[in-house]
C-alpha positions, 0 to 999 in steps of 0.5 A: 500500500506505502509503494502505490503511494509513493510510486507516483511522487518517485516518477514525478520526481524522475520526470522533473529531474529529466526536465531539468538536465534538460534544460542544463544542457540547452544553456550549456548549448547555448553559451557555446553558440554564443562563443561561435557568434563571437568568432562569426559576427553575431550569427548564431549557429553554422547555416546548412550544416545538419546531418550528413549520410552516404559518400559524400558524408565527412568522417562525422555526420552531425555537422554543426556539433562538429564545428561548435563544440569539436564532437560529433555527438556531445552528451549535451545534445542529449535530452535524458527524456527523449529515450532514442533519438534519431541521429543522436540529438534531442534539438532543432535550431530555429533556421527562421532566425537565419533567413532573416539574418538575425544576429546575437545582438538583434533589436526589437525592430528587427524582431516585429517588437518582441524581445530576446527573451521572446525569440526561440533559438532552438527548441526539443524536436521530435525523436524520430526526426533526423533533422537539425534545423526547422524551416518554414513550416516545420513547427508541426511535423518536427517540433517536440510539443509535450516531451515534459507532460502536457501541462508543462509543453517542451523546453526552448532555449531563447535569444537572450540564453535563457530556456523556458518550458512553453506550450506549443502554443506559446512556443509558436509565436515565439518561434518566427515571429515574421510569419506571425505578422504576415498572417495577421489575418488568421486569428489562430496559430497553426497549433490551434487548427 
C-alpha cells in the first residue's frame, strides 16, 4: 500500500529531474553558440550544416556539433527524456532566425517588437526526426510539443540564453515571429487548427 503511494511522487520526481538536465544542457548549448557568434559576427549557429549520410558524408555526420563544440555527438545534445533519438540529438535550431539574418545582438525592430527573451533559438524536436534545423513550416511535423507532460509543453532555449518550458502554443509565436505578422489575418496559430 506505502509503494502505490509513493510510486507516483518517485516518477514525478524522475520526470522533473529529466526536465531539468534538460534544460542544463540547452544553456550549456547555448553559451557555446554564443562563443561561435563571437568568432562569426553575431550569427548564431553554422547555416546548412545538419546531418550528413552516404559518400559524400565527412568522417562525422552531425555537422554543426562538429564545428561548435569539436564532437560529433556531445552528451549535451542529449535530452535524458527523449529515450532514442534519431541521429543522436534531442534539438532543432530555429533556421527562421537565419533567413532573416538575425544576429546575437538583434533589436526589437528587427524582431516585429518582441524581445530576446521572446525569440526561440532552438527548441526539443521530435525523436524520430533526423533533422537539425526547422524551416518554414516545420513547427508541426518536427517540433517536440509535450516531451515534459502536457501541462508543462517542451523546453526552448531563447535569444537572450535563457530556456523556458512553453506550450506549443506559446512556443509558436515565439518561434518566427515574421510569419506571425504576415498572417495577421488568421486569428489562430497553426497549433490551434
Amino acid at each position: 500500500m506505502l509503494i502505490s503511494l509513493l510510486l507516483p511522487a518517485l516518477q514525478r520526481a524522475r520526470a522533473e529531474s529529466m526536465q531539468v538536465q534538460c534544460m542544463s544542457n540547452e544553456r550549456q548549448i547555448g553559451l557555446a553558440l554564443l562563443g561561435y557568434t563571437y568568432q562569426w559576427n553575431g550569427y548564431l549557429f553554422p547555416p546548412d550544416m545538419g546531418a550528413r549520410t552516404g559518400d559524400t558524408a565527412p568522417e562525422y555526420h552531425n555537422v554543426w556539433p562538429y564545428i561548435v563544440f569539436q564532437s560529433d555527438a556531445p552528451p549535451i545534445m542529449f535530452c535524458p527524456a527523449d529515450l532514442d533519438p534519431y541521429f543522436e540529438h534531442s534539438y532543432v535550431l530555429n533556421d527562421h532566425l537565419r533567413d532573416h539574418q538575425i544576429k546575437y545582438w538583434a533589436n526589437s525592430y528587427s524582431l516585429h517588437g518582441l524581445t530576446p527573451s521572446q525569440i526561440i533559438i532552438m527548441g526539443e524536436k521530435v525523436t524520430s526526426e533526423k533533422d537539425y534545423y526547422m524551416e518554414p513550416g516545420d513547427f508541426d511535423r518536427l517540433v517536440e510539443k509535450y516531451r515534459h507532460g502536457y501541462a508543462q509543453g517542451s523546453n526552448y532555449l531563447m535569444l537572450d540564453m535563457h530556456v523556458e518550458t512553453m506550450l506549443p502554443s506559446e512556443a509558436w509565436g515565439a518561434i518566427d515571429p515574421w510569419d506571425l505578422t504576415d498572417t495577421s489575418t488568421t486569428s489562430t496559430s497553426p497549433v490551434d487548427q
